[in-house]
mmCIF file of the C-alpha atoms, coordinates in Angstrom:
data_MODEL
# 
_entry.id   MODEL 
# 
loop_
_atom_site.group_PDB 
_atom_site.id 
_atom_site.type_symbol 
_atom_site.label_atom_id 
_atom_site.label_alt_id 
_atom_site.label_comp_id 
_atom_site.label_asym_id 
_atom_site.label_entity_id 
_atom_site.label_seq_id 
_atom_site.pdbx_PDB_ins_code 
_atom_site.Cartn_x 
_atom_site.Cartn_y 
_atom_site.Cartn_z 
_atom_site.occupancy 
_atom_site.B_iso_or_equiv 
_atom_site.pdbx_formal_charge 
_atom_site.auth_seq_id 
_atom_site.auth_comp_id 
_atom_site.auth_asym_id 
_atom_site.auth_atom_id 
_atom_site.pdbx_PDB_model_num 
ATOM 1   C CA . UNK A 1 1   ? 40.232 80.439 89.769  1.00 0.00 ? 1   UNK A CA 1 
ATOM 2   C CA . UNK A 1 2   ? 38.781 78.038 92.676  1.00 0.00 ? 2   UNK A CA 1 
ATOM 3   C CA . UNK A 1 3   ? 38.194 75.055 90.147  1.00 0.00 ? 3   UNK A CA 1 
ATOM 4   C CA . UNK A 1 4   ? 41.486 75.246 88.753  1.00 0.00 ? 4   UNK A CA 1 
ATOM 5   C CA . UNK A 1 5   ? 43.505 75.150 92.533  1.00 0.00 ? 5   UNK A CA 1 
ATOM 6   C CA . UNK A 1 6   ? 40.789 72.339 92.969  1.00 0.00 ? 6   UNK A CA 1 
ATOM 7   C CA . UNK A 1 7   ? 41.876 70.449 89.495  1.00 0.00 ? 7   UNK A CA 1 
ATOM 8   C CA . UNK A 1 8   ? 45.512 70.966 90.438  1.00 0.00 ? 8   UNK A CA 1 
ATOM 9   C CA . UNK A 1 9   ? 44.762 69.542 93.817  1.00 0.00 ? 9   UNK A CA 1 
ATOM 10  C CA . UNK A 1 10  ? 42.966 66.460 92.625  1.00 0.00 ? 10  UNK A CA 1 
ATOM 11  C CA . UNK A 1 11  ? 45.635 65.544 89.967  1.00 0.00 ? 11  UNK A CA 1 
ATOM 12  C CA . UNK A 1 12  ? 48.308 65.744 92.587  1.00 0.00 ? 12  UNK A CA 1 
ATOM 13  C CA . UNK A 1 13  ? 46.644 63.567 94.959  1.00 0.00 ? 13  UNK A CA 1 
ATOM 14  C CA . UNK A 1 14  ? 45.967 60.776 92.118  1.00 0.00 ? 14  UNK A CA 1 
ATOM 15  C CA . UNK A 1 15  ? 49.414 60.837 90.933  1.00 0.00 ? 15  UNK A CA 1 
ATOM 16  C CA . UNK A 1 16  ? 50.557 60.463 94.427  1.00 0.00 ? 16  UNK A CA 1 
ATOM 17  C CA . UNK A 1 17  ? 47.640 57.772 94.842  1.00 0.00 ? 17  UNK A CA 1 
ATOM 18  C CA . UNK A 1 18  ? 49.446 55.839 91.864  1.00 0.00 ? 18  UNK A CA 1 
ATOM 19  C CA . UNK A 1 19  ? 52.915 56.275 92.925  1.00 0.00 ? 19  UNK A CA 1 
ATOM 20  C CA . UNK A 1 20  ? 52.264 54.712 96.548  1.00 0.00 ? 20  UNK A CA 1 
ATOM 21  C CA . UNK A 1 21  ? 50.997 51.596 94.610  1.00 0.00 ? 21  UNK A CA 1 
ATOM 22  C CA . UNK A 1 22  ? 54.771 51.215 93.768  1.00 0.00 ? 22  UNK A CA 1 
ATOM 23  C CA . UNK A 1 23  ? 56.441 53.274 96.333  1.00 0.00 ? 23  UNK A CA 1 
ATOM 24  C CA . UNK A 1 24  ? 55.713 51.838 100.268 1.00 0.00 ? 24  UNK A CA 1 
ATOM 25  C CA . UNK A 1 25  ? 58.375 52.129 103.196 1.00 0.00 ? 25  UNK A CA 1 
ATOM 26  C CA . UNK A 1 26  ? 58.961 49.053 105.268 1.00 0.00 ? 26  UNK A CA 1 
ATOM 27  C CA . UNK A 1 27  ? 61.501 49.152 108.929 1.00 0.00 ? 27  UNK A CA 1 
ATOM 28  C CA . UNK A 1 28  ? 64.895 48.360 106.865 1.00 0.00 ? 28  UNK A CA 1 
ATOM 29  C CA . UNK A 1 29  ? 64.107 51.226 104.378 1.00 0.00 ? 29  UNK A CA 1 
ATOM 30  C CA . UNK A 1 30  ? 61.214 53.609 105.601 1.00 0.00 ? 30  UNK A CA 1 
ATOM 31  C CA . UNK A 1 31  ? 59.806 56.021 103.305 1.00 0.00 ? 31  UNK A CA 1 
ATOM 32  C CA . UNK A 1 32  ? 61.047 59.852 102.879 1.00 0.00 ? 32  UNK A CA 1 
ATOM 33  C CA . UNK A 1 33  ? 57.126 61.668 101.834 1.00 0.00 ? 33  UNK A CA 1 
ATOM 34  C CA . UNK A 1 34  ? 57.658 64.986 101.127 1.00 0.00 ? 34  UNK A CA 1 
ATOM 35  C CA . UNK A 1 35  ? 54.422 67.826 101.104 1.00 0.00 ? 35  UNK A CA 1 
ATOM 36  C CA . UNK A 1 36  ? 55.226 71.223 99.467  1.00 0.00 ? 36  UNK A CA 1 
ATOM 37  C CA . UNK A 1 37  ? 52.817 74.171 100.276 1.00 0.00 ? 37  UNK A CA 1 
ATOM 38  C CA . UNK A 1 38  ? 53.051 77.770 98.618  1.00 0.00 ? 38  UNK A CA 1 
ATOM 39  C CA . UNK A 1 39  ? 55.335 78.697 101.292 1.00 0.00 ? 39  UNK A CA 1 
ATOM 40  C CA . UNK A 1 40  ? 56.891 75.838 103.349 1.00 0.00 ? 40  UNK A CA 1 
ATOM 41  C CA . UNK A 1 41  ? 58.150 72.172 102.807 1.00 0.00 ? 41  UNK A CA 1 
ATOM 42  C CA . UNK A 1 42  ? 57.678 69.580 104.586 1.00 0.00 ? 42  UNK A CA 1 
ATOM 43  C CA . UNK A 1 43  ? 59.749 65.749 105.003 1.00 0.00 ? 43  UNK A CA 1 
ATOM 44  C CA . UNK A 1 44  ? 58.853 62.715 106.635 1.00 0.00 ? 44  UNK A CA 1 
ATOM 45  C CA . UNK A 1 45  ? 60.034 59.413 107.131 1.00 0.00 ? 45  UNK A CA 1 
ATOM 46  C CA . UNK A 1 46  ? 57.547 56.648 107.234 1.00 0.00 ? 46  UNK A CA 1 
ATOM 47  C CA . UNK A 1 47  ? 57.471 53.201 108.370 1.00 0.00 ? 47  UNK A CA 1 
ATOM 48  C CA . UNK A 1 48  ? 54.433 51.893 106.370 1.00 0.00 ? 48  UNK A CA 1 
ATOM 49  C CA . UNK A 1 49  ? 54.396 48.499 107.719 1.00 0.00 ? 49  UNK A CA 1 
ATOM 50  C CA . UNK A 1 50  ? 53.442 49.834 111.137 1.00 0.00 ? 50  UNK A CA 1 
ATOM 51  C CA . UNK A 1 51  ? 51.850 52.386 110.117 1.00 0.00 ? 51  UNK A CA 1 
ATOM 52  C CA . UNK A 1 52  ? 53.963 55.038 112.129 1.00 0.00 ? 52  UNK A CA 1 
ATOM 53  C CA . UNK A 1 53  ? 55.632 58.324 111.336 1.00 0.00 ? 53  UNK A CA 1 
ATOM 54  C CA . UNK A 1 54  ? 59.531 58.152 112.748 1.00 0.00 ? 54  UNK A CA 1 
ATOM 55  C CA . UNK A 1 55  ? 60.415 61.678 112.345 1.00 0.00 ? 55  UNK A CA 1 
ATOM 56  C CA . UNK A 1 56  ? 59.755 64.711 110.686 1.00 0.00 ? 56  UNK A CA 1 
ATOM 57  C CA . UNK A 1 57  ? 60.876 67.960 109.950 1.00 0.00 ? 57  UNK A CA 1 
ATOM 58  C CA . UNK A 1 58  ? 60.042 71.470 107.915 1.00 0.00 ? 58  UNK A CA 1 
ATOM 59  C CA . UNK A 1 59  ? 61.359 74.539 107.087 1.00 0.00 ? 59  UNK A CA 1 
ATOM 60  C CA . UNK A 1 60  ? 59.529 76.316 109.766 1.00 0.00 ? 60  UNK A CA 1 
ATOM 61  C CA . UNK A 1 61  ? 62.376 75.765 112.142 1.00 0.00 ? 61  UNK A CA 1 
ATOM 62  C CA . UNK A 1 62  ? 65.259 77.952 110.039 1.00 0.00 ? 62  UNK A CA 1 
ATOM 63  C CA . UNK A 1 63  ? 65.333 81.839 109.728 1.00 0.00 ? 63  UNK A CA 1 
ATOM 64  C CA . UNK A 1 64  ? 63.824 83.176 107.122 1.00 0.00 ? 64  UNK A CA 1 
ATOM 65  C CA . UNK A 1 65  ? 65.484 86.523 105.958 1.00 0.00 ? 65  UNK A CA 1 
ATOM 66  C CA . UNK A 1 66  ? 68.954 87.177 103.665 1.00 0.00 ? 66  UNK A CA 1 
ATOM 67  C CA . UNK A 1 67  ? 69.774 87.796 100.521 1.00 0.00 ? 67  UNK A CA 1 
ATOM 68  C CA . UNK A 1 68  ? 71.040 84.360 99.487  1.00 0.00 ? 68  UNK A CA 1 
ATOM 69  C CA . UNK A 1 69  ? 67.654 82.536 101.703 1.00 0.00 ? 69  UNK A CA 1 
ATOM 70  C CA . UNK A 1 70  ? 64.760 81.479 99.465  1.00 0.00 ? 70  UNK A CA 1 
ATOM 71  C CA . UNK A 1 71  ? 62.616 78.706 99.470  1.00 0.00 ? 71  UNK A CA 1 
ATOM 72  C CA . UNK A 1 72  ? 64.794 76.236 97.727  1.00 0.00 ? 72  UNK A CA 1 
ATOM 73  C CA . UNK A 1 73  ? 67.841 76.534 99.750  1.00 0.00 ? 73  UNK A CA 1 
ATOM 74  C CA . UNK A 1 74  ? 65.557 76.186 102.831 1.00 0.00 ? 74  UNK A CA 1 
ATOM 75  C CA . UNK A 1 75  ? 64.367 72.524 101.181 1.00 0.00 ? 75  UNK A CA 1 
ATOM 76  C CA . UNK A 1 76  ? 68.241 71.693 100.607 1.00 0.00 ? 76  UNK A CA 1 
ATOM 77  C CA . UNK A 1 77  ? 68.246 72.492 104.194 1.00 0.00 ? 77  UNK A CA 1 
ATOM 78  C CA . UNK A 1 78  ? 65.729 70.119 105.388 1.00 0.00 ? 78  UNK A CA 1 
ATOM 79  C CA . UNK A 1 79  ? 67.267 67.700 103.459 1.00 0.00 ? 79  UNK A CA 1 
ATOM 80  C CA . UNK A 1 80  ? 70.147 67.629 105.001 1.00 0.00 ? 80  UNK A CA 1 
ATOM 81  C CA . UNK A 1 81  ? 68.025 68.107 108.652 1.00 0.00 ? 81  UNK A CA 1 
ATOM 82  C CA . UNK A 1 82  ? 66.019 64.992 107.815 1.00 0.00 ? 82  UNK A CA 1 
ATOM 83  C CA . UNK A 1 83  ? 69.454 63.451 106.770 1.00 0.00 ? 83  UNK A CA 1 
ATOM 84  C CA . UNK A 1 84  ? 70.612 64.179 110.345 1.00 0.00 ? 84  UNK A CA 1 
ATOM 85  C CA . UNK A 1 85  ? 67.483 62.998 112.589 1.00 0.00 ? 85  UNK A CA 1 
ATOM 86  C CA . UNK A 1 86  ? 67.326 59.504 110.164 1.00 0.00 ? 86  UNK A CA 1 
ATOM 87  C CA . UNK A 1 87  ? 71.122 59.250 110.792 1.00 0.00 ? 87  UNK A CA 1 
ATOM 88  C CA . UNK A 1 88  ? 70.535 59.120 114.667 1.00 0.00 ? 88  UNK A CA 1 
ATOM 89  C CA . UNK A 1 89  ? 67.640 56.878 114.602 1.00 0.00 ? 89  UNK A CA 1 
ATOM 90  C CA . UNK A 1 90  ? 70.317 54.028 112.840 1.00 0.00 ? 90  UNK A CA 1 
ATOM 91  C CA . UNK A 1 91  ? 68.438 54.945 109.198 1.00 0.00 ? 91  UNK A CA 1 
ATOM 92  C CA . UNK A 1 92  ? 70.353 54.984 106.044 1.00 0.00 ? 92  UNK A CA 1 
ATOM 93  C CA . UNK A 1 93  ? 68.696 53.743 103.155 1.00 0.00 ? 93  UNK A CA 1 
ATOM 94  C CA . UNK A 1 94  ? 65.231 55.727 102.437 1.00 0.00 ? 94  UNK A CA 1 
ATOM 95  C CA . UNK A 1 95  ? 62.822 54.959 99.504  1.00 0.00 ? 95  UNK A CA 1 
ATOM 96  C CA . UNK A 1 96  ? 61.761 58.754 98.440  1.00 0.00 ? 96  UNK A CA 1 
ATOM 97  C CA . UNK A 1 97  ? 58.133 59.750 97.784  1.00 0.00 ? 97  UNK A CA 1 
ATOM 98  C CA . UNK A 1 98  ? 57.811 62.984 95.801  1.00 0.00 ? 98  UNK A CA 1 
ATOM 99  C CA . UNK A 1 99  ? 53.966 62.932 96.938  1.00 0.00 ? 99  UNK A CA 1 
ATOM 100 C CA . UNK A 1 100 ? 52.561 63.578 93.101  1.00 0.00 ? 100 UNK A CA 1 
ATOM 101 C CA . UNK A 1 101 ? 55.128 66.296 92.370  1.00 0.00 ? 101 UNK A CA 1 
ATOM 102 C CA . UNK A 1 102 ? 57.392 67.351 89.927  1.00 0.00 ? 102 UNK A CA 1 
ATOM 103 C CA . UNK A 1 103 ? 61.315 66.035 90.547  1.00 0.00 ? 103 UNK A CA 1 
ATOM 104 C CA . UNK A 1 104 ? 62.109 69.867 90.157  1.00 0.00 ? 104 UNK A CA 1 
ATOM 105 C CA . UNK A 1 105 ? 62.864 72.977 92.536  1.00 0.00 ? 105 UNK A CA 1 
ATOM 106 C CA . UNK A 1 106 ? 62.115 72.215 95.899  1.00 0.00 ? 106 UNK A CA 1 
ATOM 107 C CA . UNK A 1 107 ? 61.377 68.337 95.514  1.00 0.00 ? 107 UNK A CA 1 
ATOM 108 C CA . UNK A 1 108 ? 64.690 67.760 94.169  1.00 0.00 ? 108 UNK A CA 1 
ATOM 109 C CA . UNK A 1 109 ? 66.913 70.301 95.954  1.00 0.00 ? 109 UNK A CA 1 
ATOM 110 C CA . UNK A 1 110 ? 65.225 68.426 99.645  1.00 0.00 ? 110 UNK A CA 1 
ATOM 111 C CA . UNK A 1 111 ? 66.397 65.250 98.318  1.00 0.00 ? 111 UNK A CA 1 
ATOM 112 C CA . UNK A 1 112 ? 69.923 66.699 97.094  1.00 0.00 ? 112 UNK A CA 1 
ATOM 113 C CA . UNK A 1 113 ? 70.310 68.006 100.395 1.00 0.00 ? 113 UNK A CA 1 
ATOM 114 C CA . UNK A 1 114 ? 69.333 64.441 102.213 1.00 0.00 ? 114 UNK A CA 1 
ATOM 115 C CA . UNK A 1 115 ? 71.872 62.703 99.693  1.00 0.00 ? 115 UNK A CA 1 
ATOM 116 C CA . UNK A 1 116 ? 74.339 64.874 100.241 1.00 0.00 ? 116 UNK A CA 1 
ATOM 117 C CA . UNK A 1 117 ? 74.153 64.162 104.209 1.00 0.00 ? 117 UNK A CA 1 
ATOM 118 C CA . UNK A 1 118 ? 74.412 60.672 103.799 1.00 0.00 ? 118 UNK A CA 1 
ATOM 119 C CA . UNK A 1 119 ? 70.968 59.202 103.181 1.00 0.00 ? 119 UNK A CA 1 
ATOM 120 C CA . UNK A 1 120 ? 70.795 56.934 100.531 1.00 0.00 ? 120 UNK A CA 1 
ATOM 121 C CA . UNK A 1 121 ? 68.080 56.741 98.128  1.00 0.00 ? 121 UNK A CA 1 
# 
Protein backbone atom coordinates (compact mmCIF):
# COMPACT_ATOMS: atom_id res chain seq x y z
CA UNK A 1 0.00 0.00 0.00
CA UNK A 2 3.12 2.41 0.89
CA UNK A 3 4.68 2.00 -2.72
CA UNK A 4 1.61 2.74 -4.41
CA UNK A 5 0.85 6.37 -2.25
CA UNK A 6 4.68 6.69 -3.09
CA UNK A 7 4.08 5.98 -7.08
CA UNK A 8 1.06 8.27 -6.97
CA UNK A 9 3.18 10.85 -5.27
CA UNK A 10 6.06 10.73 -7.69
CA UNK A 11 3.83 10.89 -10.85
CA UNK A 12 2.13 13.94 -9.50
CA UNK A 13 5.18 15.77 -8.79
CA UNK A 14 6.64 15.01 -12.48
CA UNK A 15 3.56 16.04 -14.14
CA UNK A 16 3.60 19.15 -12.15
CA UNK A 17 7.52 19.28 -12.88
CA UNK A 18 6.47 19.31 -16.72
CA UNK A 19 3.66 21.63 -16.53
CA UNK A 20 5.83 24.50 -14.78
CA UNK A 21 8.14 24.19 -17.88
CA UNK A 22 5.12 25.85 -19.67
CA UNK A 23 3.20 27.35 -16.89
CA UNK A 24 5.43 30.31 -14.81
CA UNK A 25 3.75 33.52 -13.17
CA UNK A 26 5.41 36.82 -13.82
CA UNK A 27 4.10 40.54 -11.75
CA UNK A 28 1.34 41.41 -14.58
CA UNK A 29 -0.13 37.84 -14.32
CA UNK A 30 1.17 35.84 -11.18
CA UNK A 31 0.49 32.30 -10.92
CA UNK A 32 -2.70 30.66 -9.05
CA UNK A 33 -0.76 26.91 -7.65
CA UNK A 34 -3.16 24.98 -6.14
CA UNK A 35 -2.10 21.73 -3.52
CA UNK A 36 -4.97 19.28 -2.69
CA UNK A 37 -4.46 16.97 0.40
CA UNK A 38 -6.98 14.10 1.48
CA UNK A 39 -8.75 16.60 3.45
CA UNK A 40 -7.99 20.30 2.69
CA UNK A 41 -7.12 22.55 -0.39
CA UNK A 42 -4.94 24.84 -0.67
CA UNK A 43 -4.42 28.25 -3.37
CA UNK A 44 -1.68 30.45 -3.94
CA UNK A 45 -0.72 33.15 -6.02
CA UNK A 46 2.82 33.35 -7.13
CA UNK A 47 5.02 35.88 -8.53
CA UNK A 48 7.76 33.62 -10.07
CA UNK A 49 9.94 36.29 -11.29
CA UNK A 50 10.72 37.32 -7.73
CA UNK A 51 10.39 34.45 -6.42
CA UNK A 52 7.66 35.51 -3.77
CA UNK A 53 4.34 34.14 -2.62
CA UNK A 54 1.59 37.25 -2.67
CA UNK A 55 -1.14 35.59 -0.89
CA UNK A 56 -2.62 32.54 0.05
CA UNK A 57 -5.47 30.94 1.35
CA UNK A 58 -7.16 27.30 2.37
CA UNK A 59 -10.08 25.84 3.44
CA UNK A 60 -8.99 25.69 6.97
CA UNK A 61 -10.48 29.07 7.62
CA UNK A 62 -14.46 28.07 6.82
CA UNK A 63 -16.72 25.85 9.10
CA UNK A 64 -16.79 22.62 8.46
CA UNK A 65 -20.22 20.97 9.39
CA UNK A 66 -23.88 20.97 7.31
CA UNK A 67 -25.57 19.01 5.25
CA UNK A 68 -24.93 20.82 1.96
CA UNK A 69 -20.72 21.43 3.20
CA UNK A 70 -18.29 18.97 1.62
CA UNK A 71 -15.03 19.29 0.35
CA UNK A 72 -15.82 20.61 -3.04
CA UNK A 73 -18.01 23.42 -2.14
CA UNK A 74 -15.30 24.41 0.41
CA UNK A 75 -12.69 24.62 -2.86
CA UNK A 76 -15.49 26.75 -4.77
CA UNK A 77 -15.16 28.70 -1.67
CA UNK A 78 -11.56 29.39 -1.73
CA UNK A 79 -11.90 30.22 -5.07
CA UNK A 80 -13.86 32.82 -4.71
CA UNK A 81 -11.61 33.83 -1.25
CA UNK A 82 -8.46 33.86 -3.38
CA UNK A 83 -10.62 35.82 -5.98
CA UNK A 84 -11.18 38.41 -3.22
CA UNK A 85 -7.52 38.84 -1.60
CA UNK A 86 -6.01 39.00 -5.57
CA UNK A 87 -8.80 41.58 -6.22
CA UNK A 88 -7.41 43.89 -3.37
CA UNK A 89 -3.86 43.48 -4.16
CA UNK A 90 -4.84 45.26 -7.94
CA UNK A 91 -4.62 41.37 -9.50
CA UNK A 92 -6.87 40.29 -12.22
CA UNK A 93 -5.48 38.16 -14.69
CA UNK A 94 -3.92 34.78 -13.07
CA UNK A 95 -2.19 31.97 -15.09
CA UNK A 96 -3.64 28.69 -13.13
CA UNK A 97 -1.40 25.79 -12.06
CA UNK A 98 -3.34 22.60 -11.31
CA UNK A 99 0.04 21.32 -9.58
CA UNK A 100 -0.01 17.70 -11.58
CA UNK A 101 -3.73 17.16 -10.97
CA UNK A 102 -6.67 16.20 -12.60
CA UNK A 103 -8.99 19.40 -13.98
CA UNK A 104 -11.81 17.55 -11.97
CA UNK A 105 -13.60 17.88 -8.42
CA UNK A 106 -11.85 20.10 -6.31
CA UNK A 107 -9.22 21.49 -8.92
CA UNK A 108 -11.87 22.69 -11.08
CA UNK A 109 -14.67 23.71 -8.69
CA UNK A 110 -11.48 26.23 -6.84
CA UNK A 111 -10.97 27.66 -10.14
CA UNK A 112 -14.88 27.97 -10.95
CA UNK A 113 -15.19 29.67 -7.82
CA UNK A 114 -12.06 32.23 -8.59
CA UNK A 115 -13.71 32.84 -12.15
CA UNK A 116 -16.77 33.38 -10.96
CA UNK A 117 -15.37 36.27 -8.52
CA UNK A 118 -13.75 37.98 -11.14
CA UNK A 119 -10.30 36.51 -11.69
CA UNK A 120 -9.50 35.87 -15.03
CA UNK A 121 -7.72 32.93 -16.22
Amino acid sequence: MLTNIKYKKEAREKRHASLRKRVSGTAERPRLAVFRSAKHIYAQIIDDDQKKTITATSDQKFEKGGDDDNKTKRAKKVGAEIAALCKSKGIDKVVFDRAGYKYHGRVSALAAGAREAGLKF
